[in-house]
N, C-alpha and C positions, 0 to 999 in steps of 0.2 A: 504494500500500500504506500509505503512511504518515497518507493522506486518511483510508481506513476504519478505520485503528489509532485517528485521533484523533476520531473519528466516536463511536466505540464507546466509548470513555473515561468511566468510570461507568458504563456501560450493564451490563445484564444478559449479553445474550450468548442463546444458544444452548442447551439441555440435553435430557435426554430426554423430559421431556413437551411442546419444542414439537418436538422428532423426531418424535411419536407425533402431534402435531396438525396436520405437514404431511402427514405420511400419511395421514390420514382427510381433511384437505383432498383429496389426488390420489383417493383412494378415491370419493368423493363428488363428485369432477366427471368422473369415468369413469361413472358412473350417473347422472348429470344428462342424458347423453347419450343416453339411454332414453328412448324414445318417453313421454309422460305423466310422467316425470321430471325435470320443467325446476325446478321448483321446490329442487330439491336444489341447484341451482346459488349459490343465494341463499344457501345453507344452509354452504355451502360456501367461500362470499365469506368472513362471517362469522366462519368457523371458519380462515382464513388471517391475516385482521382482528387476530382476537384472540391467534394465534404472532406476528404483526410487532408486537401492541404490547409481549408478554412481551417479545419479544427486544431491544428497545431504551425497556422498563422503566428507570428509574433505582431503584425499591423492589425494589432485590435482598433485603431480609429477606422482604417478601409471596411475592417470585419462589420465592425457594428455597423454602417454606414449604410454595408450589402445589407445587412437584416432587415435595417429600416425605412431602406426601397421595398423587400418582399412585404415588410407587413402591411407597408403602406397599399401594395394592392391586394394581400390577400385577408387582409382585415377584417373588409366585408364580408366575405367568403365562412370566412371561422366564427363571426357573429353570427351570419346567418344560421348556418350549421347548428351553433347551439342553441340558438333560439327554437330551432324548428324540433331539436331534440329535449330541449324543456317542454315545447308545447305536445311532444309525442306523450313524454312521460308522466306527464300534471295532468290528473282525470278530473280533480274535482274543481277546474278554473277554468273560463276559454280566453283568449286572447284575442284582441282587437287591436290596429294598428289606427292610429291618430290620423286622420283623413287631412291634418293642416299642417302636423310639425313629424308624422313617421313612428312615433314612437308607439311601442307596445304596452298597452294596458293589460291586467289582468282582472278579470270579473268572477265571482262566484258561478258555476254552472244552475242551470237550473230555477232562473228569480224571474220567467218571463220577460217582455221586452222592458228594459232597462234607458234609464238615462245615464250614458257617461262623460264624465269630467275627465279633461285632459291635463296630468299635475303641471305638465309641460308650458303649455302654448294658452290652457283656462278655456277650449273648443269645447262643447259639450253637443255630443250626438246621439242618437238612441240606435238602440241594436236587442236583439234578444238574443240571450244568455240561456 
């Protein structure tokens, strides 16, 4: 433990865009495995290549920099994602989105149609629950 402690020492490390570029590395060597798909394998090398050198970068200002171009487009993405999986998993609330400022509301299920206040924006529209 203490070998990779001091291994790592200045190094960048780990974050979400090379979480996201070992993923598409595994993604793309699962399809390399496809007949007439060999070539994805290279593609694949490359794109592991380039998470092990992020990850033991010593240019943490470049590093951070990359990360915070990816979040900046995949932000939405990973909001969405979990919003839609809080709304899969929360049975007894439904969810409305604020028709003025976007934002999600949550309602008791089951109160008939409803008036909702928006804490956001102070819009108030009716829906039934």
């Amino acid at each position: 433990m203490n070998m990779l402690k001091h291994l790592m020492a200045g190094r960048y490390g780990s974050d979400q865009l090379s979480f996201f570029l070992l993923l598409v590395y595994l993604m793309l060597s699962l399809f390399s495995a496809l007949p007439f798909l060999g070539l994805l394998n290279w593609l694949a090398l490359a794109v592991l290549l380039w998470d092990v050198y992020r990850i033991f970068s010593r240019r943490i200002d470049r590093r951070r920099a990359e990360n915070a171009r990816f979040l900046a487009l995949a932000g939405p993405v990973i909001r969405w994602c979990r919003m839609r999986h809080t709304i899969f998993r929360d049975k007894e609330h439904r969810y409305f989105k604020c028709p003025n400022c976007g934002q999600y509301l949550r309602v008791p299920r089951g109160k008939g149609r409803i008036t909702i206040n928006c804490r956001n924006c102070g819009v108030s529209f009716e829906e039934k629950s």
